[in-house]
C-alpha positions in Angstrom: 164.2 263.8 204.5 161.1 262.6 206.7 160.9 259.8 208.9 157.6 258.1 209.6 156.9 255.3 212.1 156.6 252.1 209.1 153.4 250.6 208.8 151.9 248.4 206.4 149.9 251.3 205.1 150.3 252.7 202.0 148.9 255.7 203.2 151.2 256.6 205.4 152.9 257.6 202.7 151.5 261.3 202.0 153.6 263.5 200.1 155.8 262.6 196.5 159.6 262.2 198.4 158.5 260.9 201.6 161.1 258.9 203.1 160.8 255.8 205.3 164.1 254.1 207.0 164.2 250.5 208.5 167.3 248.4 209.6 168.8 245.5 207.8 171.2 243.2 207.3 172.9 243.6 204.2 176.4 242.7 202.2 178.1 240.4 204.8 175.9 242.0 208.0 176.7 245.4 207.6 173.7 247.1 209.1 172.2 249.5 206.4 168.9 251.5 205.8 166.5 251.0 203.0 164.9 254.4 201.8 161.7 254.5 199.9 160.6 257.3 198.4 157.4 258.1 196.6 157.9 259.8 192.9 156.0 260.7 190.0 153.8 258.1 189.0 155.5 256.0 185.9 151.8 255.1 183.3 153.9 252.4 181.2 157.3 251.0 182.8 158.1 250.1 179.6 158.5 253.4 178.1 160.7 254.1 181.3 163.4 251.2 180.4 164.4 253.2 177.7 166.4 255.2 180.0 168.0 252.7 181.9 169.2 250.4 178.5 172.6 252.4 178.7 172.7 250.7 182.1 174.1 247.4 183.2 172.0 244.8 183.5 168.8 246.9 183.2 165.6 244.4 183.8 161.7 245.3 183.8 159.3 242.8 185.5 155.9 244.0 183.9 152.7 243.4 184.5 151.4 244.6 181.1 148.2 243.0 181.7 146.5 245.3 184.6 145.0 242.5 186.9 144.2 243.3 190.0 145.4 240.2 191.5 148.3 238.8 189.5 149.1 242.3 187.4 149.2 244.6 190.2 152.9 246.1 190.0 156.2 246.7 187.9 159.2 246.4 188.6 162.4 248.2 187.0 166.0 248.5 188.0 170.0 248.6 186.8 173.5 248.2 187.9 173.3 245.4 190.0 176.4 245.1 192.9 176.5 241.4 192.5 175.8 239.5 189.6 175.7 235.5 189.6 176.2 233.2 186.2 176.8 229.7 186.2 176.8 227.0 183.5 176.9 223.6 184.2 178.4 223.0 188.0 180.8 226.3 187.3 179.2 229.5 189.5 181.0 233.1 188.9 180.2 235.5 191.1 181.1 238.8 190.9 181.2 241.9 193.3 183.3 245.1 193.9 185.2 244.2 191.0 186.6 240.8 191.8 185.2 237.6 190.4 184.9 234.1 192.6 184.7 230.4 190.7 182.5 228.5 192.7 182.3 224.7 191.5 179.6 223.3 194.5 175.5 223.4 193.7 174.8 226.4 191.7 171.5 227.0 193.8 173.9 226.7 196.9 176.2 229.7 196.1 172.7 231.5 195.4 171.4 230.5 198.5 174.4 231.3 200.4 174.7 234.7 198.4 171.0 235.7 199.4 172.0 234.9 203.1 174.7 237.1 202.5 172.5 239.9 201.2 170.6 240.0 203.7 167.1 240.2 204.7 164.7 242.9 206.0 163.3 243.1 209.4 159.9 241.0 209.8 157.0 242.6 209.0 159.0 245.8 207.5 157.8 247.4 204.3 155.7 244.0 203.5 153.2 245.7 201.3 155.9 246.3 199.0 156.1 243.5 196.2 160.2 243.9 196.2 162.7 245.9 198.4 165.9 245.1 196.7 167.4 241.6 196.0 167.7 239.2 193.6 166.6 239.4 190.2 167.2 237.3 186.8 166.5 233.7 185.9 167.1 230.2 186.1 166.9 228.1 183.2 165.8 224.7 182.3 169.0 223.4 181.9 169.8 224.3 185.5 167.3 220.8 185.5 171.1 218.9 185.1 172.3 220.1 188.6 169.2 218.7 190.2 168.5 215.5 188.4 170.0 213.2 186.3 169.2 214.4 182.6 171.6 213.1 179.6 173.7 214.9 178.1 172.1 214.3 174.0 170.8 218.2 172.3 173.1 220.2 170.7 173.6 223.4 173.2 174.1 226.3 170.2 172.7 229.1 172.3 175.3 228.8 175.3 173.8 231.1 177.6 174.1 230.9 181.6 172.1 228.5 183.4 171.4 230.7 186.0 171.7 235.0 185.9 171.2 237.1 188.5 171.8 240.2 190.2 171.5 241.7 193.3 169.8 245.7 193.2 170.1 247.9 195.8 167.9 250.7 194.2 164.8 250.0 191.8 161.6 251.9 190.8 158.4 249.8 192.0 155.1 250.6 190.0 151.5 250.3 191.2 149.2 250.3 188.6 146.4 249.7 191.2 146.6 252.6 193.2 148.3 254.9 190.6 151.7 255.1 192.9 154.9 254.8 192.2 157.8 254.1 194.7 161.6 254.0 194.4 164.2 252.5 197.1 167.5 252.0 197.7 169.9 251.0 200.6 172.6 252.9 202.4 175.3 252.1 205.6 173.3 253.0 208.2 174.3 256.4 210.5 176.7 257.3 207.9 175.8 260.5 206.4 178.2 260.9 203.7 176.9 257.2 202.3 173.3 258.4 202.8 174.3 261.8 200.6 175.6 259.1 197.8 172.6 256.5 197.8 170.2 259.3 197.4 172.7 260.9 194.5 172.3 257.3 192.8 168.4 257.2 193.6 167.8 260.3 192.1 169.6 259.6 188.9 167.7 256.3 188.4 164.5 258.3 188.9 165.8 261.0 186.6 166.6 258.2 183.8 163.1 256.3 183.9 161.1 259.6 184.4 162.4 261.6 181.4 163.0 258.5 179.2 158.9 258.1 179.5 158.4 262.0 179.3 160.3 262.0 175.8 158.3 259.2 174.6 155.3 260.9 175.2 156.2 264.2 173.9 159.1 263.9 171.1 157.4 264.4 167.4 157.8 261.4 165.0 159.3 259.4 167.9 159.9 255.4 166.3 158.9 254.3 169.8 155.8 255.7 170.2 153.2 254.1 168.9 154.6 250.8 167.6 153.1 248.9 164.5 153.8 246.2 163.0 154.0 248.1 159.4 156.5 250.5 160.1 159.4 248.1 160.6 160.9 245.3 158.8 161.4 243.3 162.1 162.5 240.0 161.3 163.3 237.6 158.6 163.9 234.1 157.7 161.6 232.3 160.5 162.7 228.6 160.5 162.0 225.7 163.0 164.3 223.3 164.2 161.5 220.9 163.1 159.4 220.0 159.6 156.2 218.9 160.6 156.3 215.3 159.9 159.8 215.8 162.2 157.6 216.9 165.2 154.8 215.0 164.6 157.0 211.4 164.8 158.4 212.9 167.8 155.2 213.0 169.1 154.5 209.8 168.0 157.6 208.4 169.7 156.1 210.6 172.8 153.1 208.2 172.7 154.9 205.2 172.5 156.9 205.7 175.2 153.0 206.9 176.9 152.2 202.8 175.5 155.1 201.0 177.5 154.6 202.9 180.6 157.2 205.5 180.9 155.1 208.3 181.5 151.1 209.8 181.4 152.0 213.2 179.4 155.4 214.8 178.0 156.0 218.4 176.8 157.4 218.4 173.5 158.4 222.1 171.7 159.6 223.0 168.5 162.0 226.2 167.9 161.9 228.8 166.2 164.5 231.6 164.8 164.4 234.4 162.8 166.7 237.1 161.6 165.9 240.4 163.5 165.8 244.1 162.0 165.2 245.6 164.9 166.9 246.3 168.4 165.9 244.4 171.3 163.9 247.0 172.6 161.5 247.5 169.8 161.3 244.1 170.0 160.2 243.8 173.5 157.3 246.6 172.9 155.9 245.2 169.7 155.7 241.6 172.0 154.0 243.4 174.8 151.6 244.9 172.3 150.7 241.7 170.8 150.7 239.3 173.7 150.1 241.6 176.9 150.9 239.2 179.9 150.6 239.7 183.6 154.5 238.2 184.1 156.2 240.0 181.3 159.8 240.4 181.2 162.7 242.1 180.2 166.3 241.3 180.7 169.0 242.8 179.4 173.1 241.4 179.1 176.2 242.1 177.8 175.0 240.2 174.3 171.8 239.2 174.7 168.6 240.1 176.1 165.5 238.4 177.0 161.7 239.3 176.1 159.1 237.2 177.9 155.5 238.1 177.8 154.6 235.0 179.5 151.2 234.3 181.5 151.9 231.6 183.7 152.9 231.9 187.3 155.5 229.3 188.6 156.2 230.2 192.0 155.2 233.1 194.4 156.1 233.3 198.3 154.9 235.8 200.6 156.6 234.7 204.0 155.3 230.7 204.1 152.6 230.9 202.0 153.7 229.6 198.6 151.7 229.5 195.3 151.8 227.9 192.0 149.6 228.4 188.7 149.7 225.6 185.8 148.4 226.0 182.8 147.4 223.3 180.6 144.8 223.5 178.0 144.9 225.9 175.0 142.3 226.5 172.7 142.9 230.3 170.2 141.3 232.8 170.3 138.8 234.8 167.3 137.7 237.7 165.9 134.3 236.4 165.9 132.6 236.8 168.9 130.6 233.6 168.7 133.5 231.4 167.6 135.4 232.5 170.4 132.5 231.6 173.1 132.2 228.2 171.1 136.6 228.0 172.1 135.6 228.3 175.0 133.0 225.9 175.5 135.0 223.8 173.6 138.2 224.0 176.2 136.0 223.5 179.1 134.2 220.3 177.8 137.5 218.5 176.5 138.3 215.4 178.5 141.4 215.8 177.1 142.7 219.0 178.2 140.8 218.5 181.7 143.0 215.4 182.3 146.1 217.0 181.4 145.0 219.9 183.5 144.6 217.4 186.6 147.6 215.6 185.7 150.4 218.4 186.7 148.3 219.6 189.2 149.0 216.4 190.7 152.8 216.9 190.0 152.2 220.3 191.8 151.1 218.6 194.5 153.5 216.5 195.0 156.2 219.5 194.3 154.9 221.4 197.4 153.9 218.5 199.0 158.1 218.0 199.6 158.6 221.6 201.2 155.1 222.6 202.8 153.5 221.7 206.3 151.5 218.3 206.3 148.3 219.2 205.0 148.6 222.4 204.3 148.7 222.2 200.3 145.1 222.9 198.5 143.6 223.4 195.2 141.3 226.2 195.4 141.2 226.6 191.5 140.4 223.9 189.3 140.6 224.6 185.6 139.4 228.2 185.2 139.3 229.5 181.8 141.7 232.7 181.5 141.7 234.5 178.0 144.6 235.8 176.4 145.9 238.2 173.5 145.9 234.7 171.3 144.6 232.0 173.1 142.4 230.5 175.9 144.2 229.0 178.5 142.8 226.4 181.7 144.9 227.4 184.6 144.6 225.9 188.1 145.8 226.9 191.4 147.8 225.4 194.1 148.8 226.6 197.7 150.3 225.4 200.3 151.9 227.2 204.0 156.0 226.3 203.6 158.2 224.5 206.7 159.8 226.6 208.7 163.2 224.9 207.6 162.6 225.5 203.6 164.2 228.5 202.2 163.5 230.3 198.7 166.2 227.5 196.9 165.3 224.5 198.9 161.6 225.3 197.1 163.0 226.0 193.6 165.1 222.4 193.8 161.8 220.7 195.0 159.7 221.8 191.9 162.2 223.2 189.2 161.1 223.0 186.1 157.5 223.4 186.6 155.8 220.1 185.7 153.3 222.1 183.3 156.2 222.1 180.4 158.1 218.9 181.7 155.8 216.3 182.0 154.5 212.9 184.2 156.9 211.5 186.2 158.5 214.7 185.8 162.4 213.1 185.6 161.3 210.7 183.3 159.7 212.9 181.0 162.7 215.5 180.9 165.1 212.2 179.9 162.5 212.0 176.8 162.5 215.7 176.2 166.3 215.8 176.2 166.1 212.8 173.5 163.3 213.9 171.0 163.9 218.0 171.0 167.3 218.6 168.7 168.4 221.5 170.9 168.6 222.3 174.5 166.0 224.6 175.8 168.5 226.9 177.5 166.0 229.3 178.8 162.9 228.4 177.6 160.2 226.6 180.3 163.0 228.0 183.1 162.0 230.6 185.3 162.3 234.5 185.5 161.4 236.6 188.7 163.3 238.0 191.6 163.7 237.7 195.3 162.7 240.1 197.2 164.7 241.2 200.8 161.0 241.4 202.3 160.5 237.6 202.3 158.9 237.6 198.8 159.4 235.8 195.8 157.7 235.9 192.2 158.4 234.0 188.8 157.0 232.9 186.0 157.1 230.2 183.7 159.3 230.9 180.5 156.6 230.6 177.8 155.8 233.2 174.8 159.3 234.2 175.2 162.3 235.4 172.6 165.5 235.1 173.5 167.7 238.1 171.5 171.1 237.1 170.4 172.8 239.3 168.6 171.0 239.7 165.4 169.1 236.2 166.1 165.7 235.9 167.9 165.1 232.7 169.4 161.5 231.1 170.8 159.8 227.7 171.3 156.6 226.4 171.3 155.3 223.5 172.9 152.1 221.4 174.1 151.5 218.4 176.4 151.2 215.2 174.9 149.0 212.3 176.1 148.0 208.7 175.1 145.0 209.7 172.7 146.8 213.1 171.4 146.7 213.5 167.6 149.9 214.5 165.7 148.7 217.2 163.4 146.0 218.4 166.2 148.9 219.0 168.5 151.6 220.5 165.8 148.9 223.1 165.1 148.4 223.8 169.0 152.1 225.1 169.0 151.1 227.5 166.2 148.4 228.7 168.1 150.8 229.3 170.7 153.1 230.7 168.8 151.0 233.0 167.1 151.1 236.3 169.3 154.9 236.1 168.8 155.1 235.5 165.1 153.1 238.9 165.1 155.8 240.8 167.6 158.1 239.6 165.0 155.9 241.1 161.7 155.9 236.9 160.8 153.3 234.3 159.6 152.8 230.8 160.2 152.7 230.5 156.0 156.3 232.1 156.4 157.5 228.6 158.3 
């Protein structure tokens, strides 16, 4: 092993299997190292998943479109020593073995569980997008522990309201600089422990390196390449909506909009099919058709979850906290000129620019709860940001957190995002949970993780399937304002929809 004085400089990093050591707290304040390591670089984290499916809890964070600033790393992992699932007010937690029923605020027992993890020290390894933590999701439903939300859509799916683990050892990609990095954590001064952590590191490695070798080089591989025509992926797609169903919700929308309720509510239809294919395949025929900057895959006991969405919903790096809404859609074409004319189109709607400067107004208000006095700004209004299937405005809001705010006190002070709820945000969910037939479970939630470094990323759950068993689950939604048209906004959630209609081999005609 060698030791290096830490800096914040990648460079200092040399040689592949450099080591670097710093203290934390970690597991109830047992004092522990974190060893990173620098190892073959990994071209496509998603080929490298395929060796840790066999694993527990496997997850990929992905950023499967390579921009500099939002798609800069990946992030892969397994075997978790804590996990955390809670529906409703019930929390389980379980580590070493045991498990612990927790019936207090959900986002409590995480908060007091990433307390308990523990925390790097300041400044240590903070170049580094994730050094161990917390990774999983929270989902919309969690909105019930937070607010008052009736209690009216079916709940068919059933699946946690939050689920997390905790990773001591994952595999961090930079697709920037062409590195790739791999940590994990061991009782400090304990040799024997240090002898097992790098046992464990080095099998991860071993796993994600040689699943992505095989790929590669294996003859007549079904992984590699993927397309569409060489599997019967799904079947059977069917909404929980007709469209004269959705378009008198949205009428019902706008006439709660008339009396005053609210400005704008998100209203989604779902979707399910009957799948062909494991969850895997799926999740690389979605990345090919919809490549995303917050991409995501989860895997569980008996289901798994395959986001490829593009919105950011929050990101803290020490204080500074950021948020990116989207609102505004327009879909893409082949045609080079009709695509401009989208575009044009998108950035001229009054429409779309109102919505746009609607939620960032709830955003405002969200970090306007947890940040310093003055400190939250909008230094991007409405930029156009092109996608696999459609144009999208996105804005940009910052803002410096109070010292007193941790990670949860920030998720209870803007969860959902108000870009898929609505304005007022509490009275738009009441609507939402009143017009859509089924809870969202997942969908416009939140996946990410939190990082031991003082960092936290997640995204908006948007162009996202939930597999269940032999079931794939998504939903499709759009804002909906006083002067919205019915049939205008029914075929904005096909648009929407489209890029994962394709993952699945599927049509619109086939609704």
């Amino acid at each position: 092993m060698i030791s290096k004085t830490l800096t914040n400089d990648t460079s200092a990093i040399t040689a592949a299997h450099a080591m670097h050591e710093s203290s934390t707290a970690i597991l109830d304040g047992t004092h522990a190292d974190l060893l990173l390591e620098e190892i073959p670089h990994i071209e496509n984290p998603s080929e490298a998943l395929c060796g840790l499916l066999a694993d527990d809890m496997p997850f990929l964070l992905e950023s499967a479109m390579l921009m500099e600033r939002y798609g800069r790393y990946s992030i892969l992992g397994s075997n978790p020593i804590i996990t955390i699932r809670s529906k409703g007010a019930i929390t389980e937690v379980t580590r070493d073995g045991r498990n612990t029923i927790y019936t207090s605020d959900p986002l409590a027992v995480v908060d007091d569980m990433i307390k308990s993890f523990g925390m790097l020290e300041k400044d240590r390894f903070s170049w580094l997008p994730f050094t161990g933590g917390a990774v999983g999701y929270f989902g919309y439903d969690l909105n019930r522990q937070i607010e008052r939300i009736p209690d009216i859509a079916e709940d068919d799916q059933k699946i946690p309201d939050i689920y997390l683990g905790f990773y001591t050892e994952a595999i961090i990609v930079d697709h920037l600089d062409k590195k790739t990095y791999a940590i994990t954590y061991t009782p400090a001064d304990n040799a024997e422990s240090l002898d097992k952590a790098q046992s464990h590191l080095d099998l991860l490695i071993r796993k994600a390196t040689k699943a992505q070798d095989e790929l590669h080089t294996a003859p007549g591989d079904t992984w590699q390449p993927l397309r569409k025509d060489k599997h019967v992926v799904a079947a059977n797609l069917a909404s929980n909506f007709t469209r004269e169903e959705y378009k008198q919700a949205i009428d019902k929308a706008k006439e709660y909009i008339s009396a005053g309720d609210i400005f704008q509510v998100n209203l989604a239809q779902r979707f399910t099919a009957d799948l062909h294919v494991d969850h895997y395949t799926l999740y690389k025929l979605l990345r090919e058709a919809n490549p995303a900057p917050f991409a995501a895959y989860l895997g569980y006991d008996d289901f798994s979850i395959l986001s490829s969405s593009p919105e950011r919903f929050m990101f803290v790096n020490d204080r500074y906290v950021e948020t990116r809404p989207i609102k505004g859609t327009r879909p893409r074409y082949k045609d080079s000129d009709k695509d401009k004319a989208a575009v044009s189109e998108l950035q001229a709607s009054e429409k779309d620019s109102a919505e746009n400067v609607m939620i960032v107004d709830v955003k405002r208000n969200d970090l306007g709860r947890v940040c310093e006095f003055g400190s939250v700004k909008v230094p991007d209004l409405m930029v156009v940001e092109s996608y696999e299937a459609v144009h999208h405005l996105v804005s940009t809001v910052v803002g410096q957190l109070r010292p007193d705010i941790g990670m949860m006190d920030l998720i209870k002070a803007s969860f959902p995002g108000g870009s898929i709820t609505g304005a007022p945000k509490i009275r738009a969910m009441q609507i939402i949970e009143e017009l859509e037939p089924h809870r969202r479970n997942l969908y416009t939630g939140s996946i990410g993780y939190i990082s031991t470094n003082g960092k936290m990323d997640t995204n908006i759950v948007i162009r996202t399937i939930i597999a269940l068993g032999d079931k794939a689950y998504l939903q499709v939604g759009g804002g909906i304002v006083a002067d919205s048209d019915p049939e205008e906004e029914y075929i904005e959630t096909l648009d929407k929809g489209r890029a994962l209609f394709n993952a699945l081999g599927l049509k619109e005609g086939s609704i």
